[in-house]
C-alpha positions, 0 to 999 in steps of 0.5 A, spaced: 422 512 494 420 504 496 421 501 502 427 497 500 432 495 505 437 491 507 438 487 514 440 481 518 437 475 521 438 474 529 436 467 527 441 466 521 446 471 521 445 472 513 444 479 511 437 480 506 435 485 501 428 486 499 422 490 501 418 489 507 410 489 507 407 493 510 405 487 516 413 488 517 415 481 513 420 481 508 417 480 501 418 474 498 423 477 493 428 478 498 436 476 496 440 473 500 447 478 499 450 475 505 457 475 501 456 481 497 454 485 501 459 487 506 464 486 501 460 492 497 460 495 503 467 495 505 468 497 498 465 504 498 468 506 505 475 505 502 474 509 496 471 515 500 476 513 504 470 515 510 467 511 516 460 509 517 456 510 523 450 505 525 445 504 531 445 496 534 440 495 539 441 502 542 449 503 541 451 506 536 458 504 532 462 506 528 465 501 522 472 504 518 474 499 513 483 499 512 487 495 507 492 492 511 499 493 510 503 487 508 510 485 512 513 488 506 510 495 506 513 494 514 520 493 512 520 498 507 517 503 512 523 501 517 528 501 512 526 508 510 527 510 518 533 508 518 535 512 512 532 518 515 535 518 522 541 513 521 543 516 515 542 522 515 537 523 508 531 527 510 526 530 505 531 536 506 537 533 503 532 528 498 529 535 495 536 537 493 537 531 488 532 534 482 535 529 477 531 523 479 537 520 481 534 517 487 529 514 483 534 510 479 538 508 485 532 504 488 532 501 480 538 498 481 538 496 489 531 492 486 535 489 480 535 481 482 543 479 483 543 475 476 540 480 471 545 486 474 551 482 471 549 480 464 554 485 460 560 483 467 564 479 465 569 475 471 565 479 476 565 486 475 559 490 475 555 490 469 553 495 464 547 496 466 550 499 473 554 503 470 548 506 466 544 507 472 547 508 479 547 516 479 553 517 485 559 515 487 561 506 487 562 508 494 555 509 496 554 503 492 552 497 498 549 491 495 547 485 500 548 480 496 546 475 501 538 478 504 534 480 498 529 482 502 534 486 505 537 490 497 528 491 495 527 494 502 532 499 500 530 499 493 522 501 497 526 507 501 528 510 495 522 509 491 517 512 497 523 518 499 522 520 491 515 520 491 515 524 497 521 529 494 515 530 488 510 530 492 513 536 496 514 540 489 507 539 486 508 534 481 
C-alpha cells in the first residue's frame, strides 16, 4: 500500500492528493481536488447513507451529509398532516383502499386547470375526471385559485399510497 494521502493547506485552504515523501513533503505529483473532493465525499456518505468521524487538531468531529428538502416536500409534508388529523385519513383507513384509488385521486389533483376540461364542454367536468376521480364528486374539492395548493394535495396522496404499499410489502 502507498503512501497516498489526501489533505488540506492551513495556508490556502485547498485539499491536495498525492504521496508524501519520506521527509514529510508533498511529492510533486500532487493534485489539486479542492472541487471534487468534497463533492465525492459527500457523495458516497449519501449513498450509504452513513456518517464519517475525523480528528482535527485533537477534536474529533463528525460530518453527516443530507440532501435538503425544498419548500415544496415541506408543503406536502404539512398537507399530509392535515389530511391525517384534520381529515381523519390515517394509514389504518389508507390501508382500506386496496384499488389504487388513492394513487388515481393524486392524479387528478395534479392535472393542471387547462388539461382537466379538454372533453368539458361549457364548464363541466372533463372526460378525463370522470375516468379518474374513484370516489364520490362530493369529495372532489379543487382550488382553482392556489396551485401550490391542488399539487400539495396531489403529493399527500401520493406519499399516503407509498406508504399504504410499503405497509403491504410491495
Amino acid at each position: 500500500m502507498s503512501n497516498f494521502i489526501v489533505g488540506c493547506s492551513p495556508f490556502t485552504s485547498k485539499i491536495y492528493a498525492g504521496k508524501i515523501l519520506k521527509d514529510g513533503s508533498w511529492d510533486e505529483g500532487k493534485q489539486d481536488v479542492t472541487e471534487s473532493a468534497p463533492a465525492a465525499v459527500a457523495q458516497h456518505l449519501l449513498q450509504l447513507d452513513q456518517k464519517m468521524q475525523f480528528d482535527h487538531r485533537g477534536k474529533t468531529y463528525e460530518l453527516k451529509v443530507e440532501l435538503a428538502a425544498g419548500k415544496g416536500v415541506e408543503i406536502i409534508a404539512e398537507e399530509r398532516r392535515r389530511q391525517i388529523v384534520v381529515e381523519g385519513w390515517t394509514p389504518e383507513h389508507d390501508a382500506q383502499h386496496t384499488d389504487e384509488s388513492i394513487a388515481y385521486a393524486a392524479a387528478c389533483y395534479a392535472i393542471p386547470h387547462n388539461g382537466r376540461n379538454i372533453f368539458a364542454g361549457q364548464g363541466g367536468l372533463s372526460d378525463i375526471f370522470h375516468l379518474l376521480w374513484p370516489w364520490a364528486k362530493s369529495w372532489w374539492k379543487p382550488s382553482p385559485d392556489d396551485r401550490i395548493k391542488e399539487l400539495a394535495k396531489a403529493g399527500a396522496l401520493i406519499a399516503a399510497e407509498i406508504d399504504r404499499l410499503i405497509a403491504i410489502g410491495k
